[in-house]
DOKOLLO-764045 format. One record per atom (N, C-alpha, C): residue number from 1; residue in one letter; x, y, z. Coordinates in Angstrom, 1 decimal. Each point is the difference from the previous one (the first is absolute). Layout:
// residues N
<NUM, A, <X, Y, Z>>
...
//
This chain:
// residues 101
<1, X, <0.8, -1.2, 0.0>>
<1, X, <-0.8, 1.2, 0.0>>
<1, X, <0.9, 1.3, 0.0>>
<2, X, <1.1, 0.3, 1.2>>
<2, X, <0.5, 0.8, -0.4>>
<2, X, <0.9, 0.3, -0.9>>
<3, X, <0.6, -0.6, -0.6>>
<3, X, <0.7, -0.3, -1.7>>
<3, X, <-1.1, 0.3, -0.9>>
<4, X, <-1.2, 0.0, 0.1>>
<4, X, <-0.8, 0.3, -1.4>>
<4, X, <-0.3, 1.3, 0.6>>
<5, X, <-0.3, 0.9, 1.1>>
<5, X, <-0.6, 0.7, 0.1>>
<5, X, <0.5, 1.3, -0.3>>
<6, X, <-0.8, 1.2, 0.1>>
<6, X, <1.0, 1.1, -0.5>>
<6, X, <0.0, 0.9, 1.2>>
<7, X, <-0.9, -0.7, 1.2>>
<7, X, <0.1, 1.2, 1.5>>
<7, X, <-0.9, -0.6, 0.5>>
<8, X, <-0.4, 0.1, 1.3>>
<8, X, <-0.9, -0.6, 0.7>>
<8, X, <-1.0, 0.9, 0.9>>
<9, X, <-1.2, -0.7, 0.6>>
<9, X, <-0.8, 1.2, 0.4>>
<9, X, <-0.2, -1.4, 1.1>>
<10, X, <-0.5, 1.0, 1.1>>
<10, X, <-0.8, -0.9, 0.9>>
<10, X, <-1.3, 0.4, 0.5>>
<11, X, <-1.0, -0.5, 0.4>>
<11, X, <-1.2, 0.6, 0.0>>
<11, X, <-0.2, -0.3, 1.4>>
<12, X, <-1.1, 0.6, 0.9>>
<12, X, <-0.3, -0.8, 1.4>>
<12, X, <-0.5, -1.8, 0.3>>
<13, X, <0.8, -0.5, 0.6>>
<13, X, <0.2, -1.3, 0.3>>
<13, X, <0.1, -0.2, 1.3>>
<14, X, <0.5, -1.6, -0.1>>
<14, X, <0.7, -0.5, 1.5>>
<14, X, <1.4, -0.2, 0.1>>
<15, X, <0.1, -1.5, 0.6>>
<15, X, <1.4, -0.1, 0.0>>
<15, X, <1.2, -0.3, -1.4>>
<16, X, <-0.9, -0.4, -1.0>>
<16, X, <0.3, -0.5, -1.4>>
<16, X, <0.8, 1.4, -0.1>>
<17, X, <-1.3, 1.2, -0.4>>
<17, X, <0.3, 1.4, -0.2>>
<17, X, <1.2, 0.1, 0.6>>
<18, X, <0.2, 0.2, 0.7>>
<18, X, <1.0, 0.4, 1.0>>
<18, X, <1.5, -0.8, -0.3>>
<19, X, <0.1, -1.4, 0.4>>
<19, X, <0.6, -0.5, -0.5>>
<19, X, <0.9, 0.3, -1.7>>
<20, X, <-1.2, -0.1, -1.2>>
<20, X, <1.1, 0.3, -1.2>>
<20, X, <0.0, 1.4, 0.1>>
<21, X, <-0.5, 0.9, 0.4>>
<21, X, <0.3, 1.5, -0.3>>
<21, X, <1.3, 0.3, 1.1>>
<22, X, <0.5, -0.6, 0.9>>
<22, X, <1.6, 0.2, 0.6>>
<22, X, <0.8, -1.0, -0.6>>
<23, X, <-0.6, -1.0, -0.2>>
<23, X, <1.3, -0.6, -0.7>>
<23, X, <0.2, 1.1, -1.3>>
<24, X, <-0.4, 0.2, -1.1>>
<24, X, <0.0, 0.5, -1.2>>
<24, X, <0.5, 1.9, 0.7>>
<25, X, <-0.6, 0.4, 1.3>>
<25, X, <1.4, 0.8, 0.1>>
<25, X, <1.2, -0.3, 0.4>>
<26, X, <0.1, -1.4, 0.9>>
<26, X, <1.3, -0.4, 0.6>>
<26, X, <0.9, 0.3, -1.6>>
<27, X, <-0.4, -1.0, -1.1>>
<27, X, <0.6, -0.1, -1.2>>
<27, X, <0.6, 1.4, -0.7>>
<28, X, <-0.8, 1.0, 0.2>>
<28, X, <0.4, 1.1, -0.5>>
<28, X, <1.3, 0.8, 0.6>>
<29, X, <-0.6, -0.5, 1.7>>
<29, X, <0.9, 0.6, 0.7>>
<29, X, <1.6, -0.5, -0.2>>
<30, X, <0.3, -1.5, -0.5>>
<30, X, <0.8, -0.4, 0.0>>
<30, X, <0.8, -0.2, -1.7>>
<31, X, <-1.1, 1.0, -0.5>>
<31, X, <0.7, -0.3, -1.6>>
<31, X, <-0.3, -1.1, -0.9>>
<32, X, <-0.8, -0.5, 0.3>>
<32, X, <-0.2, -1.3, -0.7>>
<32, X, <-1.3, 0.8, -1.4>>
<33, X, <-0.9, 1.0, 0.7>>
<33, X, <-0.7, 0.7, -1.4>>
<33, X, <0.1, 1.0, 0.2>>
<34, X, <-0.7, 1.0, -0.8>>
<34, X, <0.2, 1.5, 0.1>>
<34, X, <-1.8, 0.3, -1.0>>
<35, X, <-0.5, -1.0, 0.6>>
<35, X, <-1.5, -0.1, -0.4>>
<35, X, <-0.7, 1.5, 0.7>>
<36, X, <-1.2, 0.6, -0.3>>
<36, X, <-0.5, 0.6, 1.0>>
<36, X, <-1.0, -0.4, 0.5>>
<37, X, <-0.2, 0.0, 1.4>>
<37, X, <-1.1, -0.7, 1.1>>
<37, X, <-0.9, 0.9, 0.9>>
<38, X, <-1.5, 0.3, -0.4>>
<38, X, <-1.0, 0.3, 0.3>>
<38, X, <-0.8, -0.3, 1.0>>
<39, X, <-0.7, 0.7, 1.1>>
<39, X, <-1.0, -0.2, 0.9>>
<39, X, <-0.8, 0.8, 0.0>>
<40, X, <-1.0, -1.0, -0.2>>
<40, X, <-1.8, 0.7, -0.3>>
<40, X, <-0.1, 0.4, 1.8>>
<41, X, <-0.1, 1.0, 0.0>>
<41, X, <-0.8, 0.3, 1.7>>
<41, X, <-1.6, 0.3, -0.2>>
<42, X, <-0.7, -1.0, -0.3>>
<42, X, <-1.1, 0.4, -0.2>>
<42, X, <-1.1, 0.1, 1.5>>
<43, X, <-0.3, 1.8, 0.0>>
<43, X, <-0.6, 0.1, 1.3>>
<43, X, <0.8, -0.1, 1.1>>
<44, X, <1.0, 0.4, -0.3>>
<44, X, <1.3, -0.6, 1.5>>
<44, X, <0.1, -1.0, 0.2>>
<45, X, <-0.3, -1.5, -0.7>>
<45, X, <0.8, -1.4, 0.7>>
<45, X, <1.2, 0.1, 0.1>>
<46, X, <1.0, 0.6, -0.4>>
<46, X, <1.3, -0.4, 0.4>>
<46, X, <0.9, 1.3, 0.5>>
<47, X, <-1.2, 0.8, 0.9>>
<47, X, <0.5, 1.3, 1.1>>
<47, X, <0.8, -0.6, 0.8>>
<48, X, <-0.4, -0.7, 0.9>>
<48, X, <0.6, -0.7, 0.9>>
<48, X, <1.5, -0.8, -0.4>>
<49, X, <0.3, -0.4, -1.0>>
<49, X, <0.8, -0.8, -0.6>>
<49, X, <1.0, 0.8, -0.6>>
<50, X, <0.1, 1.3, -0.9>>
<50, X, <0.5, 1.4, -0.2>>
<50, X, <0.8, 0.2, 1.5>>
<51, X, <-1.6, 0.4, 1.1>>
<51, X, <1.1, 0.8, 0.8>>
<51, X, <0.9, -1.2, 0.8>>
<52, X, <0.4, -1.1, -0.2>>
<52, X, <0.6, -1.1, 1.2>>
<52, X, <1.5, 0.3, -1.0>>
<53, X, <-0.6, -0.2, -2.0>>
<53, X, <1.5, 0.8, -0.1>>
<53, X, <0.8, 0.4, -0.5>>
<54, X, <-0.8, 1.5, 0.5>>
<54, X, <0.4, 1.4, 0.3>>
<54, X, <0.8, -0.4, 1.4>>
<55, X, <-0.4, -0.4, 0.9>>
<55, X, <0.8, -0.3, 1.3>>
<55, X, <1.3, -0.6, -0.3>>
<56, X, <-0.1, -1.0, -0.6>>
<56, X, <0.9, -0.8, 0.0>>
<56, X, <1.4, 0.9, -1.1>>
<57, X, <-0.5, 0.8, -1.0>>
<57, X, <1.0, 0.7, -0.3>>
<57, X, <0.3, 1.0, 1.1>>
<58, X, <-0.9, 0.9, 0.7>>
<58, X, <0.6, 0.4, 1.3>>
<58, X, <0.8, -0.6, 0.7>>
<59, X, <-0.2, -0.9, 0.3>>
<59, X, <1.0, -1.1, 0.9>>
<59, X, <1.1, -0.3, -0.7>>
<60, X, <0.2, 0.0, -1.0>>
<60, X, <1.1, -0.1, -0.5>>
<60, X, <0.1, -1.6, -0.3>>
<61, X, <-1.0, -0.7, -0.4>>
<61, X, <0.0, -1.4, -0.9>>
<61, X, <-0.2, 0.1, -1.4>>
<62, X, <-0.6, 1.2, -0.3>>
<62, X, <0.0, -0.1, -1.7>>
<62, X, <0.4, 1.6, -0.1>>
<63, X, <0.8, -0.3, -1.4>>
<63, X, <0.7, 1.1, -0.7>>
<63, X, <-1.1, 0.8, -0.3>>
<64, X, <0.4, 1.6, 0.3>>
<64, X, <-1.8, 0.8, -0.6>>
<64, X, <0.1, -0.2, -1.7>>
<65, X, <1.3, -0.4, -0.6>>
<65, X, <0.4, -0.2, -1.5>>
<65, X, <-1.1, -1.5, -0.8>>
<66, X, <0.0, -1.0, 1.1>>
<66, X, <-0.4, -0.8, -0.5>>
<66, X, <-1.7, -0.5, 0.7>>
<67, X, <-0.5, 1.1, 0.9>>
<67, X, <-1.8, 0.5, -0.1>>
<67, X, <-0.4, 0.6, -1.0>>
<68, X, <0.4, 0.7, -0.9>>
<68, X, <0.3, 0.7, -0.9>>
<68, X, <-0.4, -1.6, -1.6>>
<69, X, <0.5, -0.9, 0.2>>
<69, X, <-0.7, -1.3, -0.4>>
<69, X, <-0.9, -0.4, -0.2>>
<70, X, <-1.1, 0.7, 1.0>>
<70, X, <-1.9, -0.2, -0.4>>
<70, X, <-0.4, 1.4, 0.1>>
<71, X, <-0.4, -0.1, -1.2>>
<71, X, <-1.2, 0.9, -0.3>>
<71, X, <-1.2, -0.4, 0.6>>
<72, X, <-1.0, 1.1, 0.5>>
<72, X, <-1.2, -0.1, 0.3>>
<72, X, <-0.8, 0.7, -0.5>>
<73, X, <-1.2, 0.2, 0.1>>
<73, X, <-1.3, 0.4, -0.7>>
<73, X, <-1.1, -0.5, 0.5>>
<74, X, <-1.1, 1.0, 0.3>>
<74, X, <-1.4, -0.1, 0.2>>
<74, X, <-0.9, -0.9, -1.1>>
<75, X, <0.8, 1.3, -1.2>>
<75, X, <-0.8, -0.4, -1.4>>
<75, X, <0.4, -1.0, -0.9>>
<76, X, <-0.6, -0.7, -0.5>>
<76, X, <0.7, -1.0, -0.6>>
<76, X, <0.8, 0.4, -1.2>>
<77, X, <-0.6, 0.9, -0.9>>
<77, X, <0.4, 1.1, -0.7>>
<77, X, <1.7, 0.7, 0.2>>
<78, X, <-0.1, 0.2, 1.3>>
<78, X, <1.0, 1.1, 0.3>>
<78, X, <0.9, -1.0, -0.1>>
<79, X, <0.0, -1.1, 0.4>>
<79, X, <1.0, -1.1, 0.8>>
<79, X, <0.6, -0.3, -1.8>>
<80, X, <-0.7, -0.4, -0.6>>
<80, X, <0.4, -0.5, -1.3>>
<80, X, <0.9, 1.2, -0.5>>
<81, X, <-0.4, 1.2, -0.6>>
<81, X, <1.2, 1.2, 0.1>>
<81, X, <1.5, -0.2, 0.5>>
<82, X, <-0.7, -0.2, 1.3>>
<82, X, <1.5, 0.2, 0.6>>
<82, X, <0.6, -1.2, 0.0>>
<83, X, <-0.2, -1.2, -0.3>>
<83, X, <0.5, -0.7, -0.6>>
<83, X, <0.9, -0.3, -1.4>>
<84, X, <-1.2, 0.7, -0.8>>
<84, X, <0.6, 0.1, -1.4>>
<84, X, <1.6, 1.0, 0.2>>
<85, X, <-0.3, 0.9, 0.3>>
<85, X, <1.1, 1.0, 0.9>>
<85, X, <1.1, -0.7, 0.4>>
<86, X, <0.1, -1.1, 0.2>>
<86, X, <0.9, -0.5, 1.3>>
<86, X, <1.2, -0.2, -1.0>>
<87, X, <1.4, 0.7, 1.2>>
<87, X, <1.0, 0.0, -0.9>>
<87, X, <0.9, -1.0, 1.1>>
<88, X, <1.1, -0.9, -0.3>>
<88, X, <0.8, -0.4, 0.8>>
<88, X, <0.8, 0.7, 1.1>>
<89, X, <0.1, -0.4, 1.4>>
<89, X, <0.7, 0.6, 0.4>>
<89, X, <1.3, -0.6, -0.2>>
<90, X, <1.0, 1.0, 0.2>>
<90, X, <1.5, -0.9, 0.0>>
<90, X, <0.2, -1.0, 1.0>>
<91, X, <1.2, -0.7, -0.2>>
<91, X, <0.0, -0.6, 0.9>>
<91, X, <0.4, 0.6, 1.3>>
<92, X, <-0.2, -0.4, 1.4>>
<92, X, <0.3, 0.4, 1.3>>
<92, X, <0.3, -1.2, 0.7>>
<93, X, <1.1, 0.5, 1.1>>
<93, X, <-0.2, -1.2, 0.9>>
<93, X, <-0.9, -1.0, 0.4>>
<94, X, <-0.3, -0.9, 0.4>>
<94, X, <-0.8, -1.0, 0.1>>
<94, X, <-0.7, 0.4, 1.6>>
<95, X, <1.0, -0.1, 0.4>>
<95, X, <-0.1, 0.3, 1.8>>
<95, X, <0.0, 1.0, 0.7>>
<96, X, <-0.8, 0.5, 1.0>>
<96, X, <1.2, 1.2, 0.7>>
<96, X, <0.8, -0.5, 0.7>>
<97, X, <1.4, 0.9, -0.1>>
<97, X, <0.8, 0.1, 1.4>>
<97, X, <0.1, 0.5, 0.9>>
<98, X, <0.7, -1.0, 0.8>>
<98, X, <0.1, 1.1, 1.5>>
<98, X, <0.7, 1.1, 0.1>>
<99, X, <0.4, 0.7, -1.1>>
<99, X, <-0.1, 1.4, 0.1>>
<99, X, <-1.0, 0.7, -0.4>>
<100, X, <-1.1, -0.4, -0.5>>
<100, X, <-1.2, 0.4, -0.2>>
<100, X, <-1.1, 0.5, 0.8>>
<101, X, <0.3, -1.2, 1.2>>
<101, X, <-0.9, 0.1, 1.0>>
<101, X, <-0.1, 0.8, 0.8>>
//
């Protein structure tokens, strides 16, 4: 699937959802694609899920370079745009360091 695909979207779900939409950013994050990856927030299902990480790049577990990895959108409309949009980022470190923290 993701060899044929040209980006991916995730819509509201459960643990499935959840499950391929971090792997498929793990992958990004690690260079393996430079696909662009989409989340429908339709009505706020994935508020709560945003802000845990928004924290977690606070905390200093994810690069704000590679949150920057999912697009989101209300509109299904808008999301597709900014997808078509989507340009690679360069490569970046994989990890943070502990001089980062």
């Amino acid at each position: 699937m993701a060899d044929l695909s040209d980006g991916f979207i995730a819509l509201p779900g459960g643990y499935g959802t959840l499950d391929e939409t971090f792997e498929i950013l793990t992958w990004a994050q690690l260079g393996i694609h430079a696909k662009p990856i989409g989340l429908l927030n339709t009505a706020g299902y994935f508020d709560s899920l945003l802000a845990w990480i928004d924290r977690a790049v606070n905390d200093g577990f994810i690069r704000t370079e590679h949150r920057g990895l999912l697009n989101v959108a209300t509109d299904p409309d808008e999301l597709l745009e900014a997808l078509r949009r989507h340009e690679p980022a360069p490569q970046m470190p994989k990890w943070i360091s502990s001089e980062e923290r």
